[in-house]
LUMRO-513084 format. One line per 10 residues: number of its first residue (from 1); their letters; for each residue x, y, z of N, C-alpha, C. Coordinates in pm, 1 decimal, always signed. Layout:
NUM) A) X,Y,Z,X,Y,Z,X,Y,Z; ...
***
This chain:
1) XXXXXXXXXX) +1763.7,+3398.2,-1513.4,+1682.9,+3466.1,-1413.3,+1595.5,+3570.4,-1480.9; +1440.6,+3577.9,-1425.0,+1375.0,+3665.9,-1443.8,+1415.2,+3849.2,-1434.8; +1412.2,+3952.8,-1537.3,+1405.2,+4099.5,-1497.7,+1362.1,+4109.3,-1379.5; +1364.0,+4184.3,-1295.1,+1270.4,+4223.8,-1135.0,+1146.0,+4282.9,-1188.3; +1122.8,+4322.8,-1302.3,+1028.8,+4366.1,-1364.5,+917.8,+4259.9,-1407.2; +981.6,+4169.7,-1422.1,+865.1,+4019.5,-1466.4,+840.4,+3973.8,-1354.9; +889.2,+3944.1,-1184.7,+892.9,+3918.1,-1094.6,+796.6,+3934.0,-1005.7; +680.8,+3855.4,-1018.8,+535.3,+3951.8,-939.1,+529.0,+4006.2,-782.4; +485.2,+4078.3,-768.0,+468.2,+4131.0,-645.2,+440.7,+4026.8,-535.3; +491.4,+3989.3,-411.1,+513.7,+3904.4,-299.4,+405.8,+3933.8,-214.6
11) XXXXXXXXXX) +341.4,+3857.0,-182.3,+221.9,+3883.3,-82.2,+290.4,+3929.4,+82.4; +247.7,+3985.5,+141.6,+301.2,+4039.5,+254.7,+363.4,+3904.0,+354.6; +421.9,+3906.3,+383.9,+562.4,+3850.0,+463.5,+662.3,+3762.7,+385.1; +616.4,+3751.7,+270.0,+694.6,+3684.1,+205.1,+774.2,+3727.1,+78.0; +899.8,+3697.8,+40.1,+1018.6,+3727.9,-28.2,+1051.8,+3674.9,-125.7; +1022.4,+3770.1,-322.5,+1115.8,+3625.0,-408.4,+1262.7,+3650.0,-397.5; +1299.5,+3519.5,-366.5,+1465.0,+3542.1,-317.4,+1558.5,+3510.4,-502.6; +1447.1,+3420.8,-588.0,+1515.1,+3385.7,-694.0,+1439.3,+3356.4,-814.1; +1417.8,+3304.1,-898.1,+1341.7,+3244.5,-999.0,+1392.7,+3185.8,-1112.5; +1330.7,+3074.6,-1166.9,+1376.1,+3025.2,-1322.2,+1286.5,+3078.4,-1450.8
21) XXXXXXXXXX) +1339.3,+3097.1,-1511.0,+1290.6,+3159.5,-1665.3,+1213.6,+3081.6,-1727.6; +1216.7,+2948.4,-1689.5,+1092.0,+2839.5,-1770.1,+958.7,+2840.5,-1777.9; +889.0,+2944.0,-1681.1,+778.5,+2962.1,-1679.6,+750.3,+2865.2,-1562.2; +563.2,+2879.3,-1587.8,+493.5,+2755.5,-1454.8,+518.3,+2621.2,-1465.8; +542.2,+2565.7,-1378.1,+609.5,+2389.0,-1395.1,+448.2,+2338.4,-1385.2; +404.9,+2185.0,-1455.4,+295.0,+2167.6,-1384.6,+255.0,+2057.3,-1323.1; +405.3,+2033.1,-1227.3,+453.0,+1988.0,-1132.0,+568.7,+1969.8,-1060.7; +622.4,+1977.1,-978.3,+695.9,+2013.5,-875.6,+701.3,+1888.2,-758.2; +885.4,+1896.8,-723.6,+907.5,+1779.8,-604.2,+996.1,+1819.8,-572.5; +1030.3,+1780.7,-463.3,+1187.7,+1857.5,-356.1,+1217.5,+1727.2,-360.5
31) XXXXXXXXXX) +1366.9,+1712.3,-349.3,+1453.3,+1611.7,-295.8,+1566.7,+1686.2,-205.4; +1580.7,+1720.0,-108.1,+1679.4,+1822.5,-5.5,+1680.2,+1970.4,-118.4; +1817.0,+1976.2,-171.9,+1837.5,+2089.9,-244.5,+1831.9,+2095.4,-388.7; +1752.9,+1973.8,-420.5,+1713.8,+1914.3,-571.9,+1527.0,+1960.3,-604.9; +1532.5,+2053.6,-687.0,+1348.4,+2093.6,-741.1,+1349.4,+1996.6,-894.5; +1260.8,+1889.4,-874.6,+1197.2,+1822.2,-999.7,+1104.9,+1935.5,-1074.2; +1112.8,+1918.8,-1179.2,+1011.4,+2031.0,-1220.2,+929.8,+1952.4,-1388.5; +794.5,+1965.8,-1371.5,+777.7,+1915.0,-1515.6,+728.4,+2108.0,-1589.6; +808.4,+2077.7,-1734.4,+749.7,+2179.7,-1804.5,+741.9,+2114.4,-1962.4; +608.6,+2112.6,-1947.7,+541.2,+2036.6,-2079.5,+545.8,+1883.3,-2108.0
41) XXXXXXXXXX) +657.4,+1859.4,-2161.5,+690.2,+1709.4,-2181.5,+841.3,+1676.3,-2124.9; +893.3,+1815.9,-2058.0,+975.5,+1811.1,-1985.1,+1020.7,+1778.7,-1862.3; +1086.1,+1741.0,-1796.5,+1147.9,+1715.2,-1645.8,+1294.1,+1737.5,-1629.7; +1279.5,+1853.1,-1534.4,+1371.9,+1883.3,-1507.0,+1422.7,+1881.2,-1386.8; +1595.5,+1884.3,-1346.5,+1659.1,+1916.4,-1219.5,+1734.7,+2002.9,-1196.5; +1660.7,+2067.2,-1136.7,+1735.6,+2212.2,-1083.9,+1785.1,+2256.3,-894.4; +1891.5,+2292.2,-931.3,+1984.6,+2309.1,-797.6,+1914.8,+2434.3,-761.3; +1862.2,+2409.7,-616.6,+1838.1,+2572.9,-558.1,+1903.2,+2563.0,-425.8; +2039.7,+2480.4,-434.2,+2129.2,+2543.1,-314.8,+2168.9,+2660.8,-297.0; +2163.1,+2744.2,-390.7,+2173.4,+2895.2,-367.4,+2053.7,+2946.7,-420.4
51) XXXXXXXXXX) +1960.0,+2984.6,-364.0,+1803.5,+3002.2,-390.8,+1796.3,+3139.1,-492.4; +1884.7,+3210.3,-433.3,+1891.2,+3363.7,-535.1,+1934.4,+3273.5,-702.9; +1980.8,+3207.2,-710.9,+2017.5,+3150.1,-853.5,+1988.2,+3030.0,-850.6; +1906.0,+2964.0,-907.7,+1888.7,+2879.9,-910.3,+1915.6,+2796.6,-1016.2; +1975.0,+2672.2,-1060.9,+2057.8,+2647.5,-1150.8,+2000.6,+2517.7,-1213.5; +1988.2,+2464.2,-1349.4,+1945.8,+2375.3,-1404.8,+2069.8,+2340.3,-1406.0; +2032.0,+2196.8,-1352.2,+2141.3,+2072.4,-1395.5,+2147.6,+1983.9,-1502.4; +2007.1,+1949.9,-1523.1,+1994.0,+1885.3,-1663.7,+1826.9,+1876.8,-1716.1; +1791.4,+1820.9,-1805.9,+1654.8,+1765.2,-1818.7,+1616.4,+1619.4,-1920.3; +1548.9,+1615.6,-1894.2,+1504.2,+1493.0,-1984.8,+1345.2,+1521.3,-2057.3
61) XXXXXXXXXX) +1374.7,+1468.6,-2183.8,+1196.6,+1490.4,-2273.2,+1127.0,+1363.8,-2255.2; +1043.5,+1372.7,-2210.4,+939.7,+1265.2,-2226.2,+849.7,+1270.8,-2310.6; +770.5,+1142.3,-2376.2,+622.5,+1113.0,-2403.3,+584.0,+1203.9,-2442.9; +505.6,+1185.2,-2329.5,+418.8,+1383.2,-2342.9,+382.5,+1450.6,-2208.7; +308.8,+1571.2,-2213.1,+318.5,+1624.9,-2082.1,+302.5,+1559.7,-1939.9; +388.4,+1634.4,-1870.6,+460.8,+1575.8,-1740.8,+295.2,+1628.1,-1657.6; +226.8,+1514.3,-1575.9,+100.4,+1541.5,-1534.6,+133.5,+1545.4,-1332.6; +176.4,+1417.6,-1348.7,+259.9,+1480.0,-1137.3,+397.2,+1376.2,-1163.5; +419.8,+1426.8,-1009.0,+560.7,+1360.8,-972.5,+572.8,+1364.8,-872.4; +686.6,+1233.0,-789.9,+717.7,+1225.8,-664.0,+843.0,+1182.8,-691.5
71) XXXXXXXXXX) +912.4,+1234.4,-597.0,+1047.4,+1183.0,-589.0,+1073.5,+1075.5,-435.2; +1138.0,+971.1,-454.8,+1218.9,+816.3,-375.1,+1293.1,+760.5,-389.4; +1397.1,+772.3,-258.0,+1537.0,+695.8,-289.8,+1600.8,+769.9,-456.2; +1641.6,+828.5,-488.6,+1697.0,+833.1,-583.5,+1604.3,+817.1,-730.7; +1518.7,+791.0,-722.7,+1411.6,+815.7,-872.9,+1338.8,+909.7,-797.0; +1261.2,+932.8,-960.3,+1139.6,+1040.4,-946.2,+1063.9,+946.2,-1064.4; +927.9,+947.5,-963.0,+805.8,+861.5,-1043.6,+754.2,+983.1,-1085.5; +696.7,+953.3,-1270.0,+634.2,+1059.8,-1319.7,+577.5,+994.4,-1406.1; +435.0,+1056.1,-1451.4,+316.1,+1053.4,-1502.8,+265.0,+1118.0,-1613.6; +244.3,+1076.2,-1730.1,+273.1,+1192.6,-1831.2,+144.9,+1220.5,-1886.2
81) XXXXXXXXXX) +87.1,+1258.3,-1924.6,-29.0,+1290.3,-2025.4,-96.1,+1162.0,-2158.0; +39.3,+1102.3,-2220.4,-23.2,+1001.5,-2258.7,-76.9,+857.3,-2191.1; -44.1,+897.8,-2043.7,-101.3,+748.2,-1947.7,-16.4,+656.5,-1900.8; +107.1,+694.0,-1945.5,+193.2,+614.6,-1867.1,+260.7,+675.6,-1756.2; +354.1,+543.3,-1655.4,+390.6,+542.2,-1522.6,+548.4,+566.4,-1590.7; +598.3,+691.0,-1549.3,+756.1,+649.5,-1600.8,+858.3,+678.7,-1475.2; +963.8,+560.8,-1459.7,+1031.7,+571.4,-1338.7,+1202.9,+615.4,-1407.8; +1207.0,+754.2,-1299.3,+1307.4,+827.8,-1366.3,+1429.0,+852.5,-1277.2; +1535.8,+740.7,-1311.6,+1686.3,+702.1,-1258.6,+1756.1,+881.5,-1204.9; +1700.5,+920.0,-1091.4,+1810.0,+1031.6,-1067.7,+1900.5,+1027.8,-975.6
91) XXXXXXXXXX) +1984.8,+910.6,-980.1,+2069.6,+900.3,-893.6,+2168.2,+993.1,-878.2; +2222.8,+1041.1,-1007.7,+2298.1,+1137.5,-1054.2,+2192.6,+1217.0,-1114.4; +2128.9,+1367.8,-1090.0,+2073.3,+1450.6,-1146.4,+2130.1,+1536.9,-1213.6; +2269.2,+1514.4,-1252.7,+2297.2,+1603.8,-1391.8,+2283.9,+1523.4,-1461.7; +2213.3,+1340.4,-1457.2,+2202.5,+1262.3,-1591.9,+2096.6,+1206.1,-1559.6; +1964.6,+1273.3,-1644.7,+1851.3,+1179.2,-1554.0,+1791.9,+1069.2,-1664.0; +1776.5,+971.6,-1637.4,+1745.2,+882.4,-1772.1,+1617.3,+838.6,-1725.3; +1547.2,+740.3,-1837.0,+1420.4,+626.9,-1790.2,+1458.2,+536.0,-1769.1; +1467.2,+468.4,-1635.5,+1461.3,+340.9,-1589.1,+1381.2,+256.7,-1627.7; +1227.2,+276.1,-1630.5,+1084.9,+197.7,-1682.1,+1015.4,+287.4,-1721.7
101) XXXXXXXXXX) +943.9,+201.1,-1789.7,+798.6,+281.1,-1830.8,+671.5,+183.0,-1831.1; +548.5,+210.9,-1735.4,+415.9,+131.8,-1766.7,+326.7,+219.8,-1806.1; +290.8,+127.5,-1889.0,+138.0,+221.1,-2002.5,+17.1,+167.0,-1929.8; -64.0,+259.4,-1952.1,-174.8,+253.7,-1877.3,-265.7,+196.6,-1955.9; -417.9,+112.1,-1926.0,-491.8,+56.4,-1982.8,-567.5,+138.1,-2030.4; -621.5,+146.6,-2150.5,-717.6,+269.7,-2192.8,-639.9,+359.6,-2255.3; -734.2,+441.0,-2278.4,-685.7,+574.1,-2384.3,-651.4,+694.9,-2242.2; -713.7,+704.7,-2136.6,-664.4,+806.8,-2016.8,-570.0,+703.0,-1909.1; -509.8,+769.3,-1810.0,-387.4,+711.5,-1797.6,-386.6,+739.4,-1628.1; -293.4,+756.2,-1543.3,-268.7,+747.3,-1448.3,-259.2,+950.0,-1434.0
111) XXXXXXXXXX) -277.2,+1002.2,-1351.5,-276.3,+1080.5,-1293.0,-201.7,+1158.3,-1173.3; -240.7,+1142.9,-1076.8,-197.1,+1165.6,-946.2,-126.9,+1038.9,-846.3; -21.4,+1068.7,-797.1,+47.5,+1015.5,-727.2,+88.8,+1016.8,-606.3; +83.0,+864.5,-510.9,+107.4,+884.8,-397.0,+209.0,+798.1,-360.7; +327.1,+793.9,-279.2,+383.3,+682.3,-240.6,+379.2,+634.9,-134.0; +430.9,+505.7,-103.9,+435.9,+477.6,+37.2,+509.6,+374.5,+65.9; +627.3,+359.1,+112.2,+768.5,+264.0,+123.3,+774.7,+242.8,-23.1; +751.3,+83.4,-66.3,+791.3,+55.8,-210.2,+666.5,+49.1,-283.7; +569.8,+107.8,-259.4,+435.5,+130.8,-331.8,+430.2,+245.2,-408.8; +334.9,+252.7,-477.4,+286.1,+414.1,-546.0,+199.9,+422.5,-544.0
121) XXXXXXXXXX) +84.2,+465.2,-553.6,-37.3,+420.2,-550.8,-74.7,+570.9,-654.1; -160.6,+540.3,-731.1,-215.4,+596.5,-876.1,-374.9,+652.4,-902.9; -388.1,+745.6,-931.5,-515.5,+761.5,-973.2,-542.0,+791.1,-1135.6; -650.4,+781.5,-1191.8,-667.1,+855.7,-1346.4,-801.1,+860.7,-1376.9; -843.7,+917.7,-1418.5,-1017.4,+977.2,-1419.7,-1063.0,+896.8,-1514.9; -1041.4,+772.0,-1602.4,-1142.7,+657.4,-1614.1,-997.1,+506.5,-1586.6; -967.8,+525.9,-1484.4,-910.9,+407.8,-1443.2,-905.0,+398.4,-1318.0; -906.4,+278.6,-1267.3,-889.4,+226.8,-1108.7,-806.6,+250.7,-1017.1; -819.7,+281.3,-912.9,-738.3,+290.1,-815.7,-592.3,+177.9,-852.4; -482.1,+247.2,-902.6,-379.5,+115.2,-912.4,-292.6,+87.7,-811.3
131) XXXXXXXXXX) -263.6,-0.6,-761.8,-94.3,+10.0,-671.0,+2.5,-12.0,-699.6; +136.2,+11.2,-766.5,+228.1,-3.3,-833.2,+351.7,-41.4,-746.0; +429.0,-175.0,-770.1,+507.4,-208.4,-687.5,+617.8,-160.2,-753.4; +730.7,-54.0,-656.8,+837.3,-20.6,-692.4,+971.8,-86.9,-682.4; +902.1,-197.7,-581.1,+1071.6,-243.7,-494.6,+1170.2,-294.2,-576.3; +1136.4,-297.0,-719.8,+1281.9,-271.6,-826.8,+1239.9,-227.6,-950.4; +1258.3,-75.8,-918.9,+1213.1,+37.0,-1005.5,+1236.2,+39.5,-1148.1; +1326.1,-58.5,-1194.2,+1380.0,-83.4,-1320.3,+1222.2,-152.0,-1392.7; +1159.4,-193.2,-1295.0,+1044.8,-342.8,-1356.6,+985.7,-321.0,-1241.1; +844.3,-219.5,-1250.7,+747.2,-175.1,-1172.6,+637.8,-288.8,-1218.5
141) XXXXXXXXXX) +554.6,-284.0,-1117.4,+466.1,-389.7,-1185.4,+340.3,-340.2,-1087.7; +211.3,-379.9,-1192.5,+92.8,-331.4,-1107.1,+54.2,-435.9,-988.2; +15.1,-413.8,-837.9,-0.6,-567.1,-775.7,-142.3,-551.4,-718.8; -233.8,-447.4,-793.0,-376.9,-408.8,-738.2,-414.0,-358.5,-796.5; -565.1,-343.0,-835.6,-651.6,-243.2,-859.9,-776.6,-250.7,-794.6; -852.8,-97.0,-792.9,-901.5,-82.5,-686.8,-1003.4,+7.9,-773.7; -1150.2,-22.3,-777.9,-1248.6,+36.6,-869.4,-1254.0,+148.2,-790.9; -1252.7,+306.8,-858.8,-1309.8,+418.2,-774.9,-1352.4,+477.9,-909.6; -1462.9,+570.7,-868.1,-1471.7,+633.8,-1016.4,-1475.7,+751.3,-1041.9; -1408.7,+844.6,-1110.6,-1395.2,+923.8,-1169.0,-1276.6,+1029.1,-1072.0
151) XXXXXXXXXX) -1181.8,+916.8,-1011.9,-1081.9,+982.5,-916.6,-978.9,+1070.5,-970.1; -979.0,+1173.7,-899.3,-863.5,+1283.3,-919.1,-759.5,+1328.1,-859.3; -750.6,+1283.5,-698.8,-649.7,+1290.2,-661.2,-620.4,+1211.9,-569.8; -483.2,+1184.9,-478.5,-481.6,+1087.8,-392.2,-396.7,+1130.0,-300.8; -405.9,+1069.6,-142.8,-253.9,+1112.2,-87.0,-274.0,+1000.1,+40.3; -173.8,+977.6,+113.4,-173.8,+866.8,+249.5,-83.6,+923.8,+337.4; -117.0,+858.2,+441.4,-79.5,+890.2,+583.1,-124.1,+858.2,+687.5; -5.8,+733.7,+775.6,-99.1,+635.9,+905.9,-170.6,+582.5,+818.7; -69.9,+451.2,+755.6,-171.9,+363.3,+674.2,-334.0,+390.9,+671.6; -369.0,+492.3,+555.8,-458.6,+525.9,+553.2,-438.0,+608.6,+386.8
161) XXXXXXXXXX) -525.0,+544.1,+298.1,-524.0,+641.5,+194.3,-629.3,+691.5,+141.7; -630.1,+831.8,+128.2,-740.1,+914.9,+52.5,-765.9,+906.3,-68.4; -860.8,+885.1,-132.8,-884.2,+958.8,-281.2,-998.3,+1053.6,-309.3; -1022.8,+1099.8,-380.0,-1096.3,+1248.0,-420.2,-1121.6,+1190.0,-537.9; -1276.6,+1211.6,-578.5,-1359.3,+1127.1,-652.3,-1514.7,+1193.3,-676.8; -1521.1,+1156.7,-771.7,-1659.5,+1210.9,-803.7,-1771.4,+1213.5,-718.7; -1803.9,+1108.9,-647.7,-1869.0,+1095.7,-528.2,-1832.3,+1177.0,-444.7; -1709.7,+1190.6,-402.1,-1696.3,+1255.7,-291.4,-1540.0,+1202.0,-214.5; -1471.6,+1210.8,-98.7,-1400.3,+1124.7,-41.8,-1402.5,+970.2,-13.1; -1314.2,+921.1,-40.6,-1294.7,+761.7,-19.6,-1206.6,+750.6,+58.0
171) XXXXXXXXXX) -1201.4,+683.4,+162.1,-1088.9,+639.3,+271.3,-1082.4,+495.3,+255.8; -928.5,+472.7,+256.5,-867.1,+280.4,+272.1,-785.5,+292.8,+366.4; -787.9,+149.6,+385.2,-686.2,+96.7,+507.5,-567.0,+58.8,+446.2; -416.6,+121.8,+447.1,-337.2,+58.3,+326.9,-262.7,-7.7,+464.7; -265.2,-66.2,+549.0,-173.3,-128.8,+693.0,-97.1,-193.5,+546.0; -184.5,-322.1,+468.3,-98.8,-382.9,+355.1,-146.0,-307.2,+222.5; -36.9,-231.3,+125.3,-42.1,-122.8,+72.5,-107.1,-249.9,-63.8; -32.5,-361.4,-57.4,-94.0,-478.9,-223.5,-270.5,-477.0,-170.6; -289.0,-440.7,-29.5,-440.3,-493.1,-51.9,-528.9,-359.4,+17.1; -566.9,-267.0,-61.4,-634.5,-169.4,+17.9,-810.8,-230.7,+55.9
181) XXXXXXXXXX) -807.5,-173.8,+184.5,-958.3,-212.1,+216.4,-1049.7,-74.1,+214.8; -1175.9,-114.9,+169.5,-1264.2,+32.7,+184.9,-1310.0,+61.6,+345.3; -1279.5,+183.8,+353.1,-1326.7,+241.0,+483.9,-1416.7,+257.2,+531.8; -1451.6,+409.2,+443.9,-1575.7,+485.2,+424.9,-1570.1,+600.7,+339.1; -1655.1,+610.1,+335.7,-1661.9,+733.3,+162.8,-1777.7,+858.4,+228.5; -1713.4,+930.4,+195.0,-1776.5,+1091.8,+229.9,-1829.7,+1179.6,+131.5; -1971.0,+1173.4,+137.1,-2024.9,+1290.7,+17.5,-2023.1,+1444.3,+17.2; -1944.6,+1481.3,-55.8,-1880.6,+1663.7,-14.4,-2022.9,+1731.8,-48.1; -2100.9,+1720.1,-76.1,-2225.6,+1798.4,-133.0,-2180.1,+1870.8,-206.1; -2076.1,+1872.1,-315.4,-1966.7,+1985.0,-368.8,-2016.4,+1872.3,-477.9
191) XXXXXXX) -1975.4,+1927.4,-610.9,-1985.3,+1861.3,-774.5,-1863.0,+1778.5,-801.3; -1705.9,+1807.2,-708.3,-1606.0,+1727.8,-765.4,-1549.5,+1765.7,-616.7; -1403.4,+1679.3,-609.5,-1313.9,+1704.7,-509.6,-1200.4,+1688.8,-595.2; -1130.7,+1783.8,-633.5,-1015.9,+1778.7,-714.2,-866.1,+1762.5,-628.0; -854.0,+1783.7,-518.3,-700.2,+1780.6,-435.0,-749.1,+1767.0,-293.4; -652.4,+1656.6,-272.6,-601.5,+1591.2,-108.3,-498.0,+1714.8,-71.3; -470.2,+1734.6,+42.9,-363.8,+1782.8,+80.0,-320.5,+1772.4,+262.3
***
């Protein structure tokens, strides 16, 4: 745990009840009382059932830096810096291992992550919209790609998925997540759209 002295000041109504010493994660996932956390080439699981202490259970090193993550059913899909898709067995999170790993085409890699039942769906700033079939996470396999260009982030909801793209917004129809259809695409009059939310 952090000194109260390293502990920054709380914006008005809100309380730090706890903290970890690892510094900024630069990415983050809840599973109930389970925080995924990437720090560097790291991933970690940490217990914040008691939020004042919050407790590392274990970690695992990857590749290279941890870029996003989602956690399903018992894995956590994560994305690393050198471009690959790595699917990470936390059934037991005091032992988190690699189940799979897919490398990405090219020298840049997958990015941002979205899921949806046994899909994932992928972005990376010179690669295609991918869809990644999870439904046996051991042996992910790509079952789409989807040209967008220069995409940065992604998210879905009501079969419907966003991406954030150099152009501007892109909307699909994911009703079938193997076959996205184009919607319509929205020009932000803005230079980039970096995050869905």
């Amino acid at each position: 745990m952090a000194s109260p002295a390293q502990i920054p000041t709380p914006a008005p109504g809100f309380e730090v009840v706890g903290r970890t010493a690892a510094g900024t994660p630069t990415a983050l996932a809840l599973d109930g009382r389970i925080a995924y956390l990437g720090h560097g080439a790291r991933l970690e699981a940490v217990s914040v059932e008691q939020p004042a202490t919050p407790l590392r259970l274990s970690f695992l090193d990857l590749s290279a830096e941890v870029v996003d993550l989602v956690v399903r059913d018992g894995y956590v899909f994560v994305t690393t810096g050198d471009g690959a898709f790595n699917v990470i067995d936390a059934s037991d999170p005091r032992r988190l291992r690699v189940a799979a790993r897919l490398e990405a085409n090219g020298k840049t890699g997958y990015y941002r992550l979205a899921p949806v039942g046994n899909f994932v769906f992928c972005t990376g700033w010179a690669q295609p919209l991918m869809v990644i079939d999870v439904t046996d996470p051991a042996a992910p396999r790509v079952v789409a790609t989807v040209p967008v260009l220069a995409a940065s982030d992604v998210a879905a909801e009501d079969n419907r998925l966003y991406v954030a793209s150099a152009p501007g917004l892109q909307v699909f129809d994911i009703a079938d997540p193997r076959v996205p259809v184009f919607l319509a695409g929205f020009d932000s009059g803005m230079d980039w759209i970096y995050r869905i939310e």
